[in-house]
C-alpha positions as CSV (number, residue, x, y, z in Angstrom):
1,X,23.0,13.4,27.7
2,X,22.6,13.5,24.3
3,X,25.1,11.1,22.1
4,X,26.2,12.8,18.7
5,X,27.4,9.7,16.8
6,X,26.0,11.1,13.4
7,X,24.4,8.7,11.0
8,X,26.4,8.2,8.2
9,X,24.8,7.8,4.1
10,X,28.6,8.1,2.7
11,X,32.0,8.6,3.7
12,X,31.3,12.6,3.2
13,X,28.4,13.4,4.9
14,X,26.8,12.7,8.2
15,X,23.3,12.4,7.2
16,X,21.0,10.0,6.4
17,X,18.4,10.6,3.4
18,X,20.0,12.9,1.3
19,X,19.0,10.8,-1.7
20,X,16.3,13.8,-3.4
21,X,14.2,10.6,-4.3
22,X,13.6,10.1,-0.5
23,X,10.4,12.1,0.1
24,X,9.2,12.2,3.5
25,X,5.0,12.9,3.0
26,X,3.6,16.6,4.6
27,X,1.3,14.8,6.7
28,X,4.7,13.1,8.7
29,X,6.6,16.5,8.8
30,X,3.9,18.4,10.3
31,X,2.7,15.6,12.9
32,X,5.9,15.3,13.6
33,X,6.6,19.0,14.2
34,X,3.3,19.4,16.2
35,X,4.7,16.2,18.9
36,X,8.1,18.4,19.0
37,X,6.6,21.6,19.7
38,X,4.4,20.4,22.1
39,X,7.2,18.2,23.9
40,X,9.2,21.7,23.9
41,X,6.5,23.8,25.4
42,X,6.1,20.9,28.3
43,X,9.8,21.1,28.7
44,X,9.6,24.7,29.2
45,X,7.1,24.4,31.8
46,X,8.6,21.8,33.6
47,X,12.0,23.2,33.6
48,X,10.9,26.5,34.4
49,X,9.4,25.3,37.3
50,X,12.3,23.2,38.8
51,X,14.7,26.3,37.9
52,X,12.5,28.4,40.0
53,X,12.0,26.4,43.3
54,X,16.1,25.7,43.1
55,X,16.8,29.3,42.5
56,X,13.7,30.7,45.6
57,X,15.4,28.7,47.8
58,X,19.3,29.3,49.1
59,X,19.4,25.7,51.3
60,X,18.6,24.5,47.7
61,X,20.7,26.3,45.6
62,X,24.4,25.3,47.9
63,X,26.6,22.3,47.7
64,X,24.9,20.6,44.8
65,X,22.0,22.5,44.0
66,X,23.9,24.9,42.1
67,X,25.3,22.0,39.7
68,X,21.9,21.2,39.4
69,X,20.7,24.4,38.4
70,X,23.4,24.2,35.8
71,X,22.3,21.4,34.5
72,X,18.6,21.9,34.5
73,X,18.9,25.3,32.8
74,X,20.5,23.6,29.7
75,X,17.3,21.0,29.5
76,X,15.7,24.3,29.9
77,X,17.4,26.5,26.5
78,X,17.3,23.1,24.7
79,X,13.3,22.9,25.2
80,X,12.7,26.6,25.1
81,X,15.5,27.8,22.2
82,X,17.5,25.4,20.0
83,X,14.7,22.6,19.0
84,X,11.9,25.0,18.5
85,X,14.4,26.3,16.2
86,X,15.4,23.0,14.5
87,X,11.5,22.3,13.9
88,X,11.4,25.8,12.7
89,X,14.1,25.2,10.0
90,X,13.1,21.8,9.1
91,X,9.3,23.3,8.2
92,X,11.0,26.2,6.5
93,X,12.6,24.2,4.1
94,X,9.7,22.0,2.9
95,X,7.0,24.6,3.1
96,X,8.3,27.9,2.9
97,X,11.6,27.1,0.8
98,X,14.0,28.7,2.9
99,X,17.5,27.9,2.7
100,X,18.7,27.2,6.3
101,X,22.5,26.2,5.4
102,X,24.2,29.9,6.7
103,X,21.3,29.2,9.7
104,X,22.6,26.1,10.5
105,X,26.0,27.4,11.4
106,X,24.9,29.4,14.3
107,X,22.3,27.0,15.1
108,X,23.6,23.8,15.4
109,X,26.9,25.5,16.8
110,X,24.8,26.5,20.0
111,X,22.8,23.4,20.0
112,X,25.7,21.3,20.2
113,X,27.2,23.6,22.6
114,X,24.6,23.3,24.8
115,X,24.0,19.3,24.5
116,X,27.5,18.8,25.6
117,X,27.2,21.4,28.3
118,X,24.6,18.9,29.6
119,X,27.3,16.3,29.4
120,X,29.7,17.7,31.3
121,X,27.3,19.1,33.8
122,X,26.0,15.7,34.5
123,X,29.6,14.5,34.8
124,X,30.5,17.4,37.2
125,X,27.8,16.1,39.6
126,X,29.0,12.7,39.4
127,X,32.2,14.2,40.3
128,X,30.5,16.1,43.2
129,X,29.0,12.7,44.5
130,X,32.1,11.2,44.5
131,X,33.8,13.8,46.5
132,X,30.6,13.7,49.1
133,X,31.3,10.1,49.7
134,X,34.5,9.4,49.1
135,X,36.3,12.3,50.7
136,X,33.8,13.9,53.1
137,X,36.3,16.2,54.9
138,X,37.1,18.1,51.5
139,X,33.2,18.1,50.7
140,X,32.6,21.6,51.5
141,X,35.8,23.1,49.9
142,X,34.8,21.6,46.5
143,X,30.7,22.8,47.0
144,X,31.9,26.3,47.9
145,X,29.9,29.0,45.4
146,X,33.4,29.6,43.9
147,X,34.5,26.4,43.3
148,X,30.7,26.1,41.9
149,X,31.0,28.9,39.2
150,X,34.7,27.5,38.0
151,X,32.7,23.9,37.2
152,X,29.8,26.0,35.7
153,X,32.0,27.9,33.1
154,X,34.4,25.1,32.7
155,X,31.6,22.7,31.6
156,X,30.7,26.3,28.7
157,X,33.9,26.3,27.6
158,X,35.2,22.9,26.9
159,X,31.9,22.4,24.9
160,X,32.2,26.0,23.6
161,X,35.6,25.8,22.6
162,X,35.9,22.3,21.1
163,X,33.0,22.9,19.1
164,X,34.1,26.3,17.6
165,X,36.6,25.3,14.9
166,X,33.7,23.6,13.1
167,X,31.9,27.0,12.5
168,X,35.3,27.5,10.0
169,X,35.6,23.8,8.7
170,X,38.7,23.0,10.8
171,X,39.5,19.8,12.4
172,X,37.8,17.8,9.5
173,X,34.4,18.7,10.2
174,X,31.6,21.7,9.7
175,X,27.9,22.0,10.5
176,X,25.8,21.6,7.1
177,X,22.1,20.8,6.4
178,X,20.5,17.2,5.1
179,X,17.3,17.2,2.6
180,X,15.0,17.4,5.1
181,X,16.2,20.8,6.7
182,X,18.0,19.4,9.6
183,X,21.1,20.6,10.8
184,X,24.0,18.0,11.5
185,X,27.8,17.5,11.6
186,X,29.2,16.5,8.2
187,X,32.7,14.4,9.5
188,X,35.7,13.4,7.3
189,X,38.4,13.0,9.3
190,X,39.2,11.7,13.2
191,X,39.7,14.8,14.7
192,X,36.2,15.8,14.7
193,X,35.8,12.1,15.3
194,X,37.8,12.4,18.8
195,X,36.5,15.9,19.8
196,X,32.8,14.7,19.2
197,X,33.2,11.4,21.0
198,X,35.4,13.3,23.8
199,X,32.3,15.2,24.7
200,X,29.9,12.8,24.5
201,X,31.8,9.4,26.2
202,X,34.0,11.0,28.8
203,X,31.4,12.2,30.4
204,X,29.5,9.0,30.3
205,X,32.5,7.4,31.6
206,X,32.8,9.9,34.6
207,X,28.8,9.4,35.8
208,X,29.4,5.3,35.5
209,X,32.1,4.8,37.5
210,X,30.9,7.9,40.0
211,X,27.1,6.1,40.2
212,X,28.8,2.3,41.0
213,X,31.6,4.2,43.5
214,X,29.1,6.3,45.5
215,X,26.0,3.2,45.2
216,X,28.8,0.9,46.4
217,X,30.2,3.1,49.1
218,X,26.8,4.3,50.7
219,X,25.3,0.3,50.5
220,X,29.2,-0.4,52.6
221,X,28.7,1.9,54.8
222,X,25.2,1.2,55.5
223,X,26.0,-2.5,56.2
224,X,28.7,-1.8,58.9
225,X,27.0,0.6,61.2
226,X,25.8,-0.2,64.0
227,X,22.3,0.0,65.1
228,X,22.7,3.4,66.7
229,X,24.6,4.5,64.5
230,X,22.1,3.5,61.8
231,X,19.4,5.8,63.5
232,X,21.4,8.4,63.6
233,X,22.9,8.5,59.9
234,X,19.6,7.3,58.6
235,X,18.0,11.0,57.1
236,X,21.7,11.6,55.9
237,X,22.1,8.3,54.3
238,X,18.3,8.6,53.1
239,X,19.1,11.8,51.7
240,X,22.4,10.8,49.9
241,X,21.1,7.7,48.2
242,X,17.7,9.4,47.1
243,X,20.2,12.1,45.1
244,X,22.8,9.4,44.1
245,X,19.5,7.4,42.7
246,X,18.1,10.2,40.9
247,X,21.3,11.1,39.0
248,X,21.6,7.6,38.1
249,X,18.4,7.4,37.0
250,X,18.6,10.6,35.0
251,X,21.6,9.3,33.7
252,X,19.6,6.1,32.2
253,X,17.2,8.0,31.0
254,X,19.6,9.8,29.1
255,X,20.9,6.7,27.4
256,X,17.7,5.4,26.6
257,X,16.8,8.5,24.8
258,X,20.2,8.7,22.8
259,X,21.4,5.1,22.5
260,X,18.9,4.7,19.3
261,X,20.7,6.9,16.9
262,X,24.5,5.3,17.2
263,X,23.0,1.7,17.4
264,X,20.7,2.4,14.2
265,X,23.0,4.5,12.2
266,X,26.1,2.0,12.8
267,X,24.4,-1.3,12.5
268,X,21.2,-1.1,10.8
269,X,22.0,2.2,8.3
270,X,19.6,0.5,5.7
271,X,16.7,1.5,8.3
272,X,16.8,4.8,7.2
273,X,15.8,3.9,3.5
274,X,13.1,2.4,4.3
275,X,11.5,4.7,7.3
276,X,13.0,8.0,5.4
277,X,11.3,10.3,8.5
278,X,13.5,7.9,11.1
279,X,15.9,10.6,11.5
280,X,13.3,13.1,12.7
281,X,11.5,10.7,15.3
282,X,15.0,10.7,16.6
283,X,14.8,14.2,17.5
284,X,12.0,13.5,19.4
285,X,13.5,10.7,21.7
286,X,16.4,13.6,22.1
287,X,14.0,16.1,23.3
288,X,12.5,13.6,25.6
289,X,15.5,13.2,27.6
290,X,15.4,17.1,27.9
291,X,12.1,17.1,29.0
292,X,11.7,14.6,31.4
293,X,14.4,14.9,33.1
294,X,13.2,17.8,35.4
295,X,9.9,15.3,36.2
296,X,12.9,12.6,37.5
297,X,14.6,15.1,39.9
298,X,10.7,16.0,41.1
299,X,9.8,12.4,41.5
300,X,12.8,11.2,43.5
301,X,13.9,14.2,45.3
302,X,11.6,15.5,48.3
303,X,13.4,18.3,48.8
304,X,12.2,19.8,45.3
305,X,8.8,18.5,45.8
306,X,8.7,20.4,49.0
307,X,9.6,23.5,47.5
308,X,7.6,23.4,44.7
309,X,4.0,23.0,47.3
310,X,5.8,25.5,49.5
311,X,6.0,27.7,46.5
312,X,2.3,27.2,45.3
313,X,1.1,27.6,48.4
314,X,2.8,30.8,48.5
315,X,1.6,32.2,45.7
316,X,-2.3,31.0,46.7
317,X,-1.9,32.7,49.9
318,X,-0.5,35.7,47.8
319,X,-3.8,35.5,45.5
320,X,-6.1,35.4,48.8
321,X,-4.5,38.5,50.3
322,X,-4.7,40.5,46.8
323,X,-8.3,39.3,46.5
324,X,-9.2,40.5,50.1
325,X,-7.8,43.7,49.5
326,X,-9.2,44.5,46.5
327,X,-11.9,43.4,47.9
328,X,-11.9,45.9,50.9
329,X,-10.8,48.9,49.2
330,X,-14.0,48.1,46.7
331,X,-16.2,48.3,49.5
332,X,-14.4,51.7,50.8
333,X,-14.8,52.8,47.5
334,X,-18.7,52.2,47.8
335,X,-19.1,53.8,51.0
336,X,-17.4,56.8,50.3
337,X,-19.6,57.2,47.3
338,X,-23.2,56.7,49.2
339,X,-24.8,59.7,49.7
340,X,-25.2,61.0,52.8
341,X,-28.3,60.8,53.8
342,X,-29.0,57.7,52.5
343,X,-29.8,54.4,55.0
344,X,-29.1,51.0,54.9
């Protein structure tokens, strides 16, 4: 999750350092675009990978997995698309002078779309866990491929179509472009306010209270089963905490990575004056989250780490056959070339 409460310089604009006297040295901007690119391309990889074992597998890809897939192909257009492109038009403007404002329409439109897309995702699964623990009986109902593909393209078009009105200046806010070549909100009013905060704190809300119910509910349970009855709901309850910890830990991850930004721009705005390349490091903590979070699912999921090895193995095994037969036919290839009357 990525939280989009915008640093504000004046009551007009959402960006910090738009003071021209604020010069951020070429050194910073082009360490600073080698660490994002390189986070990007690692984020590519990893996500590429998780997105593949989820989508080789059908066990993995029902009930939850296809949430997940949702949610792991945004990290994945975030990593692969939208910040290459941010670092793209932040280099363009203080090397090549390009002008990025018409850019930044269509770009940070789709970037924002996306990052609340996330959002939502994350909250759907919260939603999903809930349901799973909650109200088993209806568990397969709500996980059912259509009910799946509803969530999918309701999570696209709330973000897609609360976002939209800003690509016209409605609802007192548009996308514009800071010194520096970033692309940002610009806010005066409260109904960009509400519809940027509604995207970004609902869905928190729905993942904390769905992470305390489910934790709650699954340590209740535990506690009053019986011994038997412990043995045999032990793999199930394994297998239900070890997903209800990785989403909360995703989800902390998350905040970590975006908390910065509100907490600095609200409290500390002077911060920006004196570390004028702040704003861009905090694109870097927001990739982060976009990054990493593939690594969490891998780390706490077996399942995924199961299918990754069953996957590589696969493919070595694929590797050894080609070899050997290339190798074979090579040798057929010699033979039928030796003359005749030739001996070995």
């Amino acid at each position: 999750m990525e939280n989009y409460s915008v640093p504000r310089q004046d009551s007009n604009h959402s960006f910090p350092l738009r003071n021209s006297t604020m010069v951020v040295p070429k050194e910073t901007l082009i360490a600073w675009a080698a660490v994002m690119l390189i986070l990007c391309l690692f984020g590519v990889i990893f996500n590429a990978i998780l997105i593949g074992v989820i989508a080789a597998s059908r066990r993995l890809r029902q009930g939850t997995g296809v949430l997940i897939l949702n949610l792991i192909i945004t990290c994945f257009l975030m990593c692969g698309i939208h910040y290459p492109l941010h670092t793209l038009l932040v280099m363009g403007r203080n090397f090549w002078a390009l002008s990025p404002e018409q850019s930044c329409i269509a770009a940070h439109y789709l970037l924002n779309v996306t990052n609340f897309t996330y959002n939502w995702a994350d909250a759907s699964l919260g939603i999903n866990r809930v349901i799973a623990t909650i109200f088993p009986g209806y568990y397969h109902a709500w996980t059912s491929r259509r009910v799946g593909w509803i969530t999918i393209v309701l999570c696209w078009g709330i973000s897609a179509g609360t976002n939209l009105p800003f690509c016209f200046g409605r609802w007192n806010g548009w996308y514009s472009v800071s010194n520096l070549g970033q692309c940002g909100m610009t806010i005066r009013g409260s109904s960009a306010v509400w519809v940027m905060s509604a995207n970004t704190y609902v869905p928190y809300g729905i993942v904390t209270f769905a992470t305390v119910v489910v934790v709650g509910k699954l340590l209740l349970r535990w506690l009053g089963q019986t011994v038997g009855q412990a043995a045999q709901q032990a793999l199930l309850f394994r297998r239900r905490l070890n997903l209800a910890k990785t989403l909360l830990l995703s989800f902390l991850f998350s905040l970590l990575c975006s908390i910065p930004l509100p907490i600095v721009s609200g409290f500390y705005p002077w911060a920006y004056g004196m570390v004028p390349s702040l704003s861009l490091w905090f694109r870097v903590l927001m990739v982060s989250q976009s990054v990493f979070s593939p690594v969490i699912f891998f780390a706490y999921n077996e399942d995924y780490r199961n299918g990754f090895l069953q996957k590589f193995r696969k493919t070595r095994v694929d590797a050894s056959r080609s070899a050997a037969r290339s190798g074979i036919l090579e040798l057929k290839q010699r033979t039928s070339h030796r003359p005749s009357g030739s001996t070995v």
